[in-house]
ZALUMBA-750303 format. One record per atom (N, C-alpha, C, O): y, x negated, z; atom name. Coordinates in Angstrom, 1 decimal. Layout:
SITE      yy      xx      zz  atom
SITE       Y       X       Z    CA
...
// end
This chain:
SITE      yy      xx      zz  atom
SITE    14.5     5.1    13.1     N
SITE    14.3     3.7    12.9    CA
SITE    14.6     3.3    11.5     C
SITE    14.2     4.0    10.6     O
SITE    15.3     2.3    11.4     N
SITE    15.4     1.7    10.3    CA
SITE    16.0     0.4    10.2     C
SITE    16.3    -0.2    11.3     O
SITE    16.1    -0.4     8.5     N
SITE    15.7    -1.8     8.5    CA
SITE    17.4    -1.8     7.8     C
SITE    17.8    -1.0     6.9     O
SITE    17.8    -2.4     8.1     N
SITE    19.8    -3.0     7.3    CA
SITE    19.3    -4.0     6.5     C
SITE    18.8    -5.0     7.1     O
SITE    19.4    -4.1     5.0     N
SITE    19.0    -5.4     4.2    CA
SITE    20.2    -5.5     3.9     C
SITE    21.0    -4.5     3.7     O
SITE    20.5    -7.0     3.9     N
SITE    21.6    -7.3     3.3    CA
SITE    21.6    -9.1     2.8     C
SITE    21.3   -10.2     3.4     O
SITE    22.1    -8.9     1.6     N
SITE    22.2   -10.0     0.6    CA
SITE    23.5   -10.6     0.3     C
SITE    24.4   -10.1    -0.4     O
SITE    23.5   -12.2     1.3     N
SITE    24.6   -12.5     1.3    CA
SITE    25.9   -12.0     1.9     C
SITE    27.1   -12.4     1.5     O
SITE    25.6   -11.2     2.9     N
SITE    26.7   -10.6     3.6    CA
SITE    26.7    -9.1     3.5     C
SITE    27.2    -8.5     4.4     O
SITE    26.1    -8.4     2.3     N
SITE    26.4    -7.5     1.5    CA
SITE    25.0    -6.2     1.9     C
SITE    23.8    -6.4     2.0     O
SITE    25.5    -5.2     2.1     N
SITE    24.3    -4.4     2.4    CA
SITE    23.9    -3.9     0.9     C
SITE    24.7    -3.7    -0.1     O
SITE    22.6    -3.7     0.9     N
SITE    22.2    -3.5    -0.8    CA
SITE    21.2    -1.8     0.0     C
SITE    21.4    -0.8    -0.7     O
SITE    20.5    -1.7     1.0     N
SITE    20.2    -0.7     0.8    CA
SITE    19.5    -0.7     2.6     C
SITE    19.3    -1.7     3.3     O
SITE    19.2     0.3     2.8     N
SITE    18.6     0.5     4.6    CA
SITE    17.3     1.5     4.2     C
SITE    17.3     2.4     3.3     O
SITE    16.2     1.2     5.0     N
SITE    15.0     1.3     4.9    CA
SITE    14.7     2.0     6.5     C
SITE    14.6     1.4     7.6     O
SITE    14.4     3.6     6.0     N
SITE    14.3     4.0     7.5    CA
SITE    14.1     5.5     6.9     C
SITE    14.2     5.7     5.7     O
SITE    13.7     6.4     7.9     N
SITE    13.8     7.9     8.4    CA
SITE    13.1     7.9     9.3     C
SITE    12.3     7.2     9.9     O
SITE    14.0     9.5     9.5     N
SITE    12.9    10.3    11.1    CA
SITE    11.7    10.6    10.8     C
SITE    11.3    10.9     9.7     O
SITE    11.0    10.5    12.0     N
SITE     9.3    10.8    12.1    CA
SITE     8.6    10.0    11.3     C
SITE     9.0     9.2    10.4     O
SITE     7.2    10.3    11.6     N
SITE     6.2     9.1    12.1    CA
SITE     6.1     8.7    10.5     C
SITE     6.4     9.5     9.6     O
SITE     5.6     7.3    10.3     N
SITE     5.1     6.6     9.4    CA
SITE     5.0     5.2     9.4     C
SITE     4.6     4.6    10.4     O
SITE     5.6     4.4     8.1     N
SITE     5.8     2.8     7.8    CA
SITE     6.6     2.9     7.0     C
SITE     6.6     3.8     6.1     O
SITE     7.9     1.7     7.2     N
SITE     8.6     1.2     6.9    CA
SITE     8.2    -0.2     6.6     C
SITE     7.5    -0.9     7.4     O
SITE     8.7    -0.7     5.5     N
SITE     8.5    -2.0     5.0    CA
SITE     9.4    -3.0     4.6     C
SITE     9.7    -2.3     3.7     O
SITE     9.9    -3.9     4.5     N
SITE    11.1    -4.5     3.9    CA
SITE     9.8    -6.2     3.5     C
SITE     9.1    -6.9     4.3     O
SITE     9.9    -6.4     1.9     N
SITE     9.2    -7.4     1.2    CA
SITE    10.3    -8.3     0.7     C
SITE    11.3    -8.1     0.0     O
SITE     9.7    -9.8     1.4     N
SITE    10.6   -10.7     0.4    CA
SITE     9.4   -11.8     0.0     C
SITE     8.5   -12.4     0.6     O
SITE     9.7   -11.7    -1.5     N
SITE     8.5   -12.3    -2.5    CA
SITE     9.3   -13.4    -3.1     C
SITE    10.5   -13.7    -3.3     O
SITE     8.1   -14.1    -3.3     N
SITE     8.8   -15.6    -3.6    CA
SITE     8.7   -15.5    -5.5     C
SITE     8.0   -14.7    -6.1     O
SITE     9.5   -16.5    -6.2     N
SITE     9.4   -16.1    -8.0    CA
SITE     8.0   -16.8    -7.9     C
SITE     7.5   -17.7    -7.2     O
SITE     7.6   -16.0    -9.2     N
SITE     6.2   -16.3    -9.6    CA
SITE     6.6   -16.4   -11.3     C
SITE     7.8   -16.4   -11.7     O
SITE     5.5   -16.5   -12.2     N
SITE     5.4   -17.2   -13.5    CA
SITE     6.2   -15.5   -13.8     C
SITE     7.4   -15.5   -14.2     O
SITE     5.7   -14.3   -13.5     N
SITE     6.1   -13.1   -13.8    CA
SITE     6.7   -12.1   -13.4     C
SITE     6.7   -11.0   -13.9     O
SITE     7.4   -12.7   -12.4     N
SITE     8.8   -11.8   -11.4    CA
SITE     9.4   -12.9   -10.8     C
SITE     8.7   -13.7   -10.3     O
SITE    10.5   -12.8   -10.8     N
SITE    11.7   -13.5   -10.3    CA
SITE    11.5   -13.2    -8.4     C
SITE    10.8   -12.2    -8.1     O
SITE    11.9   -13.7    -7.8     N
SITE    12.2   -13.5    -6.5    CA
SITE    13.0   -12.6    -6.2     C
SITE    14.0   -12.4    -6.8     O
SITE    12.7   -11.6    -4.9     N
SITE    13.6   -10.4    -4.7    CA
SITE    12.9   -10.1    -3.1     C
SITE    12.0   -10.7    -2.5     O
SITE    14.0    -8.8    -2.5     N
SITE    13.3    -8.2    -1.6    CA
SITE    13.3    -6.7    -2.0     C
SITE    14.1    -6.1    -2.8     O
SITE    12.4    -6.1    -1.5     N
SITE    11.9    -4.4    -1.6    CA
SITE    11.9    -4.2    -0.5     C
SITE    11.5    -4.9     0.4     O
SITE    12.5    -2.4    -0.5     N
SITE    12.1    -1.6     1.0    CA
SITE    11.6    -0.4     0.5     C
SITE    12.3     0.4    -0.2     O
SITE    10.3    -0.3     0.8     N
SITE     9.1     0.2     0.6    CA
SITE     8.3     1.6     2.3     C
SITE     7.7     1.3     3.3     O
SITE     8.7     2.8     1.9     N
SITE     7.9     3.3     2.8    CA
SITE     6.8     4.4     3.0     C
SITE     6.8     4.8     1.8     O
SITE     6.3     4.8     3.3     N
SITE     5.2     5.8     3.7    CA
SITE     5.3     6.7     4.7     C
SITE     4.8     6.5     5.8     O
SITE     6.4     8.1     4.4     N
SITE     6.3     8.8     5.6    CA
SITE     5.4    10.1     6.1     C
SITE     5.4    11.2     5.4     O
SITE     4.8    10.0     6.9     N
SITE     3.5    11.1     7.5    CA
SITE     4.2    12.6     7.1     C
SITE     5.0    13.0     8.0     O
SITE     4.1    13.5     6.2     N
SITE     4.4    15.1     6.8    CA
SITE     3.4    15.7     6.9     C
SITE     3.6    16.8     7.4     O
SITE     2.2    15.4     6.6     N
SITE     1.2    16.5     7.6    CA
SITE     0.1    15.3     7.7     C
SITE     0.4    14.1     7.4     O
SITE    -1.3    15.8     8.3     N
SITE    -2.6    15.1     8.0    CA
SITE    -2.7    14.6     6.8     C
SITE    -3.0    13.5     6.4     O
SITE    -2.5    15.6     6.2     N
SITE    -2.9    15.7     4.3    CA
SITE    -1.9    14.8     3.5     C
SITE    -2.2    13.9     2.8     O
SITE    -0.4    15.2     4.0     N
SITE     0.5    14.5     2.8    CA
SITE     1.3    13.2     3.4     C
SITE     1.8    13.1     4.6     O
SITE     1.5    12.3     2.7     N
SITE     2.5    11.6     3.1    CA
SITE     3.4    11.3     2.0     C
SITE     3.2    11.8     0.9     O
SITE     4.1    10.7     2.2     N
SITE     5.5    10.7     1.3    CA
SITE     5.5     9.7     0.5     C
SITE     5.0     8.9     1.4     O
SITE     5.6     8.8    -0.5     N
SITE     5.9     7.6    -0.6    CA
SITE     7.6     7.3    -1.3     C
SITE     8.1     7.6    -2.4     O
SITE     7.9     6.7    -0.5     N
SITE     9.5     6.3    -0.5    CA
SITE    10.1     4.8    -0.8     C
SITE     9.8     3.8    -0.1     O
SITE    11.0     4.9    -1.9     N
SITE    11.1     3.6    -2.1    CA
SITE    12.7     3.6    -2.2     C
SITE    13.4     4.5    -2.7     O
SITE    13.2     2.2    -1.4     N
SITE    14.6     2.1    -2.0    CA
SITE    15.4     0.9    -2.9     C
SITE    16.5     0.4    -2.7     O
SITE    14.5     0.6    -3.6     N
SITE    14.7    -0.4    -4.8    CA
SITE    14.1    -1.3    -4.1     C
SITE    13.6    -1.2    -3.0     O
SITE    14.4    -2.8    -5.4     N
SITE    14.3    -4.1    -5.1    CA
SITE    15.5    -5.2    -5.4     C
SITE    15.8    -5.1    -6.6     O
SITE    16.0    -5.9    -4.9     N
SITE    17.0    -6.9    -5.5    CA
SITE    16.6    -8.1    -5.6     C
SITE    16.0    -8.7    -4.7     O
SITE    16.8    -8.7    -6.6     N
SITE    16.5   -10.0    -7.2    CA
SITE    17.7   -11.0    -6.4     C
SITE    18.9   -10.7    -6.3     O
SITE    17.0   -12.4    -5.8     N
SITE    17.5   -13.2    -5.5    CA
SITE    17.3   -14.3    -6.0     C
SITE    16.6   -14.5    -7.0     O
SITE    18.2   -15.3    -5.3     N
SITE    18.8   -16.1    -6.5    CA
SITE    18.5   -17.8    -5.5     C
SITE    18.2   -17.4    -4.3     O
SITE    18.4   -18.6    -5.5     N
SITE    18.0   -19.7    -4.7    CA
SITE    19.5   -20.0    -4.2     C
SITE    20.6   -20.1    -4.7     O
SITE    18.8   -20.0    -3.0     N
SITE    20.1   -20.5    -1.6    CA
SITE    20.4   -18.9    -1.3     C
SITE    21.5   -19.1    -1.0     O
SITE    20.3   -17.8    -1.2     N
SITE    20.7   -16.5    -0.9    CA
SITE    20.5   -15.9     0.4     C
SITE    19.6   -15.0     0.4     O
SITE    20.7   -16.1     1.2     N
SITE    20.7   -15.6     2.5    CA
SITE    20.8   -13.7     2.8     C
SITE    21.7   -12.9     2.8     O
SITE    19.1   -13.8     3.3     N
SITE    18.7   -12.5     3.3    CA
SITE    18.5   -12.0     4.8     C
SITE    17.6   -12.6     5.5     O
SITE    19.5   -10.8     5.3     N
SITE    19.4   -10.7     6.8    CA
SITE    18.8    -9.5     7.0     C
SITE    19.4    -8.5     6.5     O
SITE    17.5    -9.3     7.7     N
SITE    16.9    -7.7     7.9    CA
SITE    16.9    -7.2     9.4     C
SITE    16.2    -7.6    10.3     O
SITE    17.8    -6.3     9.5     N
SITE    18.2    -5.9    11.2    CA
SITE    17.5    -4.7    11.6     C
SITE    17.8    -3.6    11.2     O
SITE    16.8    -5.0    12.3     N
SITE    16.3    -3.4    13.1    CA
SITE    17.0    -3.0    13.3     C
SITE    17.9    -3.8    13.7     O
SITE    17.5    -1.4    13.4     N
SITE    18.1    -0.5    14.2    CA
SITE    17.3     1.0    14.5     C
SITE    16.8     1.6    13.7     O
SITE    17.4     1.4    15.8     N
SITE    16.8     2.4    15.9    CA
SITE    17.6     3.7    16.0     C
SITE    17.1     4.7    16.4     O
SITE    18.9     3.6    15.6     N
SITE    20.4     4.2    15.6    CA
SITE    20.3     5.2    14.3     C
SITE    20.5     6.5    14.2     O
SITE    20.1     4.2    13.2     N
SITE    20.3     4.8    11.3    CA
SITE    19.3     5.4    11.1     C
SITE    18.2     5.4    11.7     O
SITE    19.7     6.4     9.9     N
SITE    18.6     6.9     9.1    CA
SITE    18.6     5.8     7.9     C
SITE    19.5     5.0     7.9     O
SITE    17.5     5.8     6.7     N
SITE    18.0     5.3     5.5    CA
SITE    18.7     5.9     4.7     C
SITE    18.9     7.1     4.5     O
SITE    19.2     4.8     4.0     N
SITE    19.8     5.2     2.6    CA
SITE    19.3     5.8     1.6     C
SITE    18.1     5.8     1.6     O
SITE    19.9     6.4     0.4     N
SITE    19.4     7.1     0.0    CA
SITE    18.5     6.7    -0.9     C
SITE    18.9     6.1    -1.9     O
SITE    17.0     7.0    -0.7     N
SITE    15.9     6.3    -1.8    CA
SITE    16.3     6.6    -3.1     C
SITE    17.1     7.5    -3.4     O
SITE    15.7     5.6    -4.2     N
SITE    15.8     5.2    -5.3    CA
SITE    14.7     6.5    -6.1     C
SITE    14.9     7.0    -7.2     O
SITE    13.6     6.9    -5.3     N
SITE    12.5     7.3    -5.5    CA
SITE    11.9     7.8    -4.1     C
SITE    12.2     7.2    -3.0     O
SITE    10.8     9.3    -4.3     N
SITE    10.3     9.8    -3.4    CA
SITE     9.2    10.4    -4.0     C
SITE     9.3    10.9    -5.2     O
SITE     7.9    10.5    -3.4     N
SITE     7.3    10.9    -4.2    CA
SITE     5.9    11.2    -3.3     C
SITE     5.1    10.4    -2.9     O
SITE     5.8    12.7    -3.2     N
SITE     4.4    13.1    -2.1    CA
SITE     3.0    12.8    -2.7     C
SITE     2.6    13.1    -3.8     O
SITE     2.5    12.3    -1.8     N
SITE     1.1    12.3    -2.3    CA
SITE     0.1    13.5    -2.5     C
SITE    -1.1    13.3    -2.6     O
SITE     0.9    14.8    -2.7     N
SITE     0.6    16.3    -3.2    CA
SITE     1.0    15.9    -4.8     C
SITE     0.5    16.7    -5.5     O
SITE     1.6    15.1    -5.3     N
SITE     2.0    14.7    -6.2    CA
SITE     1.2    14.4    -7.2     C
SITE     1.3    14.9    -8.3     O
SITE    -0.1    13.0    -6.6     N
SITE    -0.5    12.2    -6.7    CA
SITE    -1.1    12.6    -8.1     C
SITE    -1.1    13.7    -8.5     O
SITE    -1.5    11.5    -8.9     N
SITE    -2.6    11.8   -10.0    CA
SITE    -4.4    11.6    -9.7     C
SITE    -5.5    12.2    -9.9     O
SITE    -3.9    10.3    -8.9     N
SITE    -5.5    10.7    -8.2    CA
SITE    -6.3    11.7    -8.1     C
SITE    -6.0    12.9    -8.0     O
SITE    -7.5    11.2    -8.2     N
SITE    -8.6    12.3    -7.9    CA
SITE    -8.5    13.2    -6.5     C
SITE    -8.1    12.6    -5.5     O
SITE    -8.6    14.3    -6.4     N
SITE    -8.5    14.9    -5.2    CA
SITE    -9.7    15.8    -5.1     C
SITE    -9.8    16.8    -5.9     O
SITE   -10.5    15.7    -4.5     N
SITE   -11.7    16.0    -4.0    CA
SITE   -12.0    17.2    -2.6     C
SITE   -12.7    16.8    -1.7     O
SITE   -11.5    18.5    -2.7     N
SITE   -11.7    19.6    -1.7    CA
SITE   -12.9    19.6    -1.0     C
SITE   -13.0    19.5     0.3     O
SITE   -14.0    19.8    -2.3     N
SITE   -15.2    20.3    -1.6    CA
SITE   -15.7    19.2    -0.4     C
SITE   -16.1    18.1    -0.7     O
SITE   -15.8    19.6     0.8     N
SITE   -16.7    18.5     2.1    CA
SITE   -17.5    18.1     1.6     C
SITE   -17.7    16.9     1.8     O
SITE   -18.4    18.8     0.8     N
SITE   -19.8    18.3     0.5    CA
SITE   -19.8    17.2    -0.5     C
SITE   -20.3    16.1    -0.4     O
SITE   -19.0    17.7    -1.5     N
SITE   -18.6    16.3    -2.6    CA
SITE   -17.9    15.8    -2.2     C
SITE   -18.0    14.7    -2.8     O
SITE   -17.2    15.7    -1.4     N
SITE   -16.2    14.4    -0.6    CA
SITE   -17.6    13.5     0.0     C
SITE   -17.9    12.4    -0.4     O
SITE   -18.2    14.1     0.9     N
SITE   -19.0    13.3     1.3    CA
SITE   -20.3    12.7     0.9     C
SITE   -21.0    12.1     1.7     O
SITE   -20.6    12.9    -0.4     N
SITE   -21.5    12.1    -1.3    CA
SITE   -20.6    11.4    -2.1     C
SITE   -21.3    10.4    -2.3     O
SITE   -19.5    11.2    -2.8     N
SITE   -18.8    10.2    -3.4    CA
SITE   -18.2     9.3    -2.6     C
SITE   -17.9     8.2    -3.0     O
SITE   -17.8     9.9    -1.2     N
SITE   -17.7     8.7    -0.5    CA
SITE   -19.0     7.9    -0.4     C
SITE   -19.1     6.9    -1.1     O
SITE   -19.7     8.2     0.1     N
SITE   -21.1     7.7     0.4    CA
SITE   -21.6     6.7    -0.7     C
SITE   -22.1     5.6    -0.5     O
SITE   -21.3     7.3    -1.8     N
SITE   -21.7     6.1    -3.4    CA
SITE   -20.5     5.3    -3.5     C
SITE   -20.4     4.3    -4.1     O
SITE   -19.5     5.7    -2.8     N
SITE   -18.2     4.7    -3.2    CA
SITE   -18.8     3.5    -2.0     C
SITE   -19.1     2.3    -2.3     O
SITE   -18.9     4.0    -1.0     N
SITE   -19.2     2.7     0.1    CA
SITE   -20.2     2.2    -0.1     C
SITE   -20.1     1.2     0.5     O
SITE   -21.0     2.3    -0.5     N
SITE   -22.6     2.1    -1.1    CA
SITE   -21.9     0.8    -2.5     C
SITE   -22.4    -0.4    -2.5     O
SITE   -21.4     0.9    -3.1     N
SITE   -20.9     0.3    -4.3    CA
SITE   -20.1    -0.9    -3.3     C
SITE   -20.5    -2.0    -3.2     O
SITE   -19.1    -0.4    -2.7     N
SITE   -18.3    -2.1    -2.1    CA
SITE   -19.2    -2.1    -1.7     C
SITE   -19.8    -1.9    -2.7     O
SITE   -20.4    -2.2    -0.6     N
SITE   -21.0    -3.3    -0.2    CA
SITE   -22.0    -4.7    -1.2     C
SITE   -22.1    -5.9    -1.2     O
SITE   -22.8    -3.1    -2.0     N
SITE   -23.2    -4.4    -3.2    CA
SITE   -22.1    -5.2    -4.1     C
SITE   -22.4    -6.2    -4.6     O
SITE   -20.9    -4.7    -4.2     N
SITE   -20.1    -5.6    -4.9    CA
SITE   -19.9    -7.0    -4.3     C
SITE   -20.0    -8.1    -4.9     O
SITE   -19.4    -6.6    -2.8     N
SITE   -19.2    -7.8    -1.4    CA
SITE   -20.7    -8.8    -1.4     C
SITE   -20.8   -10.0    -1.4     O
SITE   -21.4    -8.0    -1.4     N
SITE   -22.9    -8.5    -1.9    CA
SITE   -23.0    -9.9    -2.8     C
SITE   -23.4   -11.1    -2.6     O
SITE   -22.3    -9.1    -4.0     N
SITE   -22.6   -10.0    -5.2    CA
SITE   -22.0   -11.1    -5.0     C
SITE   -22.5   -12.2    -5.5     O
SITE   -20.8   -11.0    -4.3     N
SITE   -19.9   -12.3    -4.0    CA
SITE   -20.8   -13.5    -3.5     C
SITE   -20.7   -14.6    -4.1     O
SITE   -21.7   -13.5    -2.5     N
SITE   -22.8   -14.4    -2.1    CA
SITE   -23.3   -15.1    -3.3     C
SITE   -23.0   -16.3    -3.4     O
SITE   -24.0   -14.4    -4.3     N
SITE   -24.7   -15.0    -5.4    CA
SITE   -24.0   -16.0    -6.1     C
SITE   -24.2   -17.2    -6.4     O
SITE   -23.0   -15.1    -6.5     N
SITE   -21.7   -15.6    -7.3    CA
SITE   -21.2   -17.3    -7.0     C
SITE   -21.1   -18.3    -7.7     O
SITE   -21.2   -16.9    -5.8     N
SITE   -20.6   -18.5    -4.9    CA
SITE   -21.6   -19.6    -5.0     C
SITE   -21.3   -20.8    -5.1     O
SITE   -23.0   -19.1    -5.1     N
SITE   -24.1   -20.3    -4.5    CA
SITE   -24.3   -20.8    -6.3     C
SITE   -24.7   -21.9    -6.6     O
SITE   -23.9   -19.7    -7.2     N
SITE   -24.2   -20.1    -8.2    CA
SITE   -23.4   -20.9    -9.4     C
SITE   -23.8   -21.7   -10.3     O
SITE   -22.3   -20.4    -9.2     N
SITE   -21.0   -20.7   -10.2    CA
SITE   -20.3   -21.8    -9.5     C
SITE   -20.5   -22.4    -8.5     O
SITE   -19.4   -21.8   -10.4     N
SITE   -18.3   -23.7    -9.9    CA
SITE   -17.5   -22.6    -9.2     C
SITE   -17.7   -21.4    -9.4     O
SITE   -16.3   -23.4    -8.2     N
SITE   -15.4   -22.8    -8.0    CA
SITE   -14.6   -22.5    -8.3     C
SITE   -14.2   -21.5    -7.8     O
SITE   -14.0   -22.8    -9.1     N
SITE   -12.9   -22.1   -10.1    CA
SITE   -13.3   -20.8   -10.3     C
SITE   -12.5   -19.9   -10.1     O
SITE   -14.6   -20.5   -10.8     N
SITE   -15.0   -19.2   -11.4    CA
SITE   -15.3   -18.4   -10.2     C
SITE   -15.2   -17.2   -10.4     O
SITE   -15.8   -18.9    -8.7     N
SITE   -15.9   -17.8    -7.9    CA
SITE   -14.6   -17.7    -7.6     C
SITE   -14.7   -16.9    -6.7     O
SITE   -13.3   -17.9    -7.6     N
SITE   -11.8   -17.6    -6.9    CA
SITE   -11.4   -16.7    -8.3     C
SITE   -10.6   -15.8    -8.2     O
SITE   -12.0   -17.1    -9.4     N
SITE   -11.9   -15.5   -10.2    CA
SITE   -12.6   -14.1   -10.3     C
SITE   -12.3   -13.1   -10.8     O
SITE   -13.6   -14.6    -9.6     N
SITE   -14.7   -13.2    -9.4    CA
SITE   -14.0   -12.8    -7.8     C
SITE   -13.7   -11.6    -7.6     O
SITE   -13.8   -13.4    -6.9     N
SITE   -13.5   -12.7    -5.3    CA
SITE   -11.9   -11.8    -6.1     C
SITE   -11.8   -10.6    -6.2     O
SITE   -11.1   -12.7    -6.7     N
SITE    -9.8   -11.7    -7.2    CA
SITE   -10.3   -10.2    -7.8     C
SITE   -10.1    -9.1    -7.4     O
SITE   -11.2   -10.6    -9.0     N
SITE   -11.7    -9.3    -9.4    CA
SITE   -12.2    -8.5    -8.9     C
SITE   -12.2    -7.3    -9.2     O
SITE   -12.9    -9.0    -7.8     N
SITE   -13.6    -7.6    -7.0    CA
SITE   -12.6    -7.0    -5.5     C
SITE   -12.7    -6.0    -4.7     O
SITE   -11.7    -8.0    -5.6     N
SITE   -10.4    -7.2    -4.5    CA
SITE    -9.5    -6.5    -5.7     C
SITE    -8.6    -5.9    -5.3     O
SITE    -9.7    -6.6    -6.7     N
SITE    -8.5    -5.9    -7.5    CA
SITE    -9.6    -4.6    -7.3     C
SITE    -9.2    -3.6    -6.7     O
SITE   -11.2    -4.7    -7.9     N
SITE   -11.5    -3.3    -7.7    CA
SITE   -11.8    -2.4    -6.8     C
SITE   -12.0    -1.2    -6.9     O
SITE   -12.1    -3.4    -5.6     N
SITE   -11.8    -2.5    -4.0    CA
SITE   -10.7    -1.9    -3.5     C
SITE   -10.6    -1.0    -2.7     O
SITE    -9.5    -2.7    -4.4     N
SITE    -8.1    -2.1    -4.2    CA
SITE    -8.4    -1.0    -4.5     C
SITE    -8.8    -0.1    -3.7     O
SITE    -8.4    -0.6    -6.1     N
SITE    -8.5     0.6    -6.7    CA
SITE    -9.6     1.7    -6.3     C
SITE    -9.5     2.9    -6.6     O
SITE   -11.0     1.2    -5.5     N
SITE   -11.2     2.0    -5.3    CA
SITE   -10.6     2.9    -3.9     C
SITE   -10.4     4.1    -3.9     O
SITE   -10.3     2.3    -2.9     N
SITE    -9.4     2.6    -1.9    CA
SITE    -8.6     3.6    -2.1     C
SITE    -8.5     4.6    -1.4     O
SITE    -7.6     3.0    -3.4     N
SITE    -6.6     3.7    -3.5    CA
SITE    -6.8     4.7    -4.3     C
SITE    -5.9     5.6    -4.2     O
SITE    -7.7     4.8    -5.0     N
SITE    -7.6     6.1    -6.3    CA
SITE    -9.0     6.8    -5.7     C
SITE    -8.8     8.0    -6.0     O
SITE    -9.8     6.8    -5.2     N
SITE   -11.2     7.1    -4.8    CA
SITE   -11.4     7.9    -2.9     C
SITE   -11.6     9.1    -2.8     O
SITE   -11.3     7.1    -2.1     N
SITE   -11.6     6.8    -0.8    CA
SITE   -10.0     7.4    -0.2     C
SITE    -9.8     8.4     0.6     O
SITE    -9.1     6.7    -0.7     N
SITE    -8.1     7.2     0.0    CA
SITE    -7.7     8.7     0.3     C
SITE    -7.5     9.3     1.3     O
SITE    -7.4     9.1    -1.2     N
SITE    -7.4    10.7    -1.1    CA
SITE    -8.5    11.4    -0.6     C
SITE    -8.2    12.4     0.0     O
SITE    -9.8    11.0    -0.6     N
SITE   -10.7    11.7     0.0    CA
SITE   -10.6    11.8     1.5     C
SITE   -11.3    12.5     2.2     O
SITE    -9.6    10.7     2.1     N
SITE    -9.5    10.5     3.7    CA
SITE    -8.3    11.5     4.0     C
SITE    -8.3    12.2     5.0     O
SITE    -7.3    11.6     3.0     N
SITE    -6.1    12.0     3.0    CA
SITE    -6.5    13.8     3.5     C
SITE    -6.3    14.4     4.6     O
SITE    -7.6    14.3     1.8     N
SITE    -8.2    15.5     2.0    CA
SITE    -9.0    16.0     3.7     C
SITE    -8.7    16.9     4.5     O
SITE    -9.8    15.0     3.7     N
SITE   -10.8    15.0     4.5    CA
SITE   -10.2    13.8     6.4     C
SITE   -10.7    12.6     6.5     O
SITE    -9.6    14.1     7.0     N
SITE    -9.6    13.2     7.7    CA
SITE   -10.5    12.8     8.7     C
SITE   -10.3    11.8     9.2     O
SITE   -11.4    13.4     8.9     N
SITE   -12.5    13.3     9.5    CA
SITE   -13.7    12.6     9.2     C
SITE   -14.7    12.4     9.9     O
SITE   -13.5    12.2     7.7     N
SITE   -14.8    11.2     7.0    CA
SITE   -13.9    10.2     7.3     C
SITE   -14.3     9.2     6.6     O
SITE   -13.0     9.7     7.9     N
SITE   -12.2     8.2     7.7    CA
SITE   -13.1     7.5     8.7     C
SITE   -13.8     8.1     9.5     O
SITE   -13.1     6.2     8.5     N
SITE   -14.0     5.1     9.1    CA
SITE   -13.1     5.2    10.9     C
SITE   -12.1     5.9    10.9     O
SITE   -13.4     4.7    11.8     N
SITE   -12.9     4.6    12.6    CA
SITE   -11.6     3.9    12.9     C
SITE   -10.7     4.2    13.7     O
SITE   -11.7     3.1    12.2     N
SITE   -10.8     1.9    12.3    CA
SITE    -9.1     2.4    11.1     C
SITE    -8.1     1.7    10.9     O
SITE    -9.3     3.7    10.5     N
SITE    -8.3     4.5     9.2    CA
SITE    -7.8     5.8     9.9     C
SITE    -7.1     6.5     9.3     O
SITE    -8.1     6.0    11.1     N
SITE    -8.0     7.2    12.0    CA
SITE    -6.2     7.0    12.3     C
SITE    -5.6     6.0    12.6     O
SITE    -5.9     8.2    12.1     N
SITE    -4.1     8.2    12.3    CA
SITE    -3.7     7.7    11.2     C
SITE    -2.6     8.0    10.9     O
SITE    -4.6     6.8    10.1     N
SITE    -3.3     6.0     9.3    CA
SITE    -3.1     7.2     7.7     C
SITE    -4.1     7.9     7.4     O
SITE    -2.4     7.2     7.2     N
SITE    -2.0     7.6     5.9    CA
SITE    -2.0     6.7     5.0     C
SITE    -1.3     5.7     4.9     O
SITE    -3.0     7.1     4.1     N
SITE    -3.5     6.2     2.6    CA
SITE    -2.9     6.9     1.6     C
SITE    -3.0     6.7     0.5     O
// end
């Protein structure tokens, strides 16, 4: 399976491999701090434990650029820019079951009072300032997810919530 990007006529790069995972193709609009572009972005499964993370650049577009993304289930991708196993990772990686499952435990324990706090936050502050506090507390749910929870699901697949079962974080 894979994705054919092409800009303006032009193929810039294909977003794909064999076996199981996610494939991604991003097109982002310009902001005050990045120009507009598209990215192909993927995540391929090689065991329970590891997945891959695979990137094959991004291209900057330009207004009026006509951007065409074709499925095919024929191609492999092109050759990534970047590959990088999550055996890699810097994250925390957490073996022991038993400490996996008390830092999950305080980790989930923690987003709920965070999610928590958002109530107070709301009833109390103008809005402007609660659309800055919900950002801040998804920036730090992101991070815990990703640097905390994730690898411990990655290690551990059997502490994953129900609803994280099969997926690769």
């Amino acid at each position: 399976m894979s994705f054919n990007v092409l800009v303006n006529g032009e193929r810039k790069f294909v977003c794909g491999f064999d076996g199981e995972g996610f494939v991604g193709v991003h097109i982002t609009a310009e902001t005050p701090e990045r120009e507009a572009g598209v990215a192909g972005k993927g995540y391929k499964t090689l065991s329970p434990a590891e997945t891959e993370f695979i990137d094959w650049g991004r291209v900057a577009l330009a207004p009026n650029d006509v951007v065409t993304v074709t499925f095919d289930t024929s191609s492999a991708g092109s050759e990534p820019i970047t590959r990088r196993s999550s055996r890699s990772d810097t994250r925390i990686c957490i073996r022991n079951l038993e400490t996996a499952v008390h830092v999950e435990q305080l980790t989930r324990a923690f987003e709920r009072q965070i999610i928590e706090a958002l109530g107070s936050v709301a009833e109390t502050e103008s809005v402007s300032d609660v659309v800055i506090f919900k950002r801040a507390v998804g920036e730090v749910l992101a991070t815990l997810g990703e640097h905390i929870l994730g690898p411990i699901y990655n290690e551990h697949p059997a502490l994953r919530p129900q609803g994280l079962q099969g997926v690769n974080l």
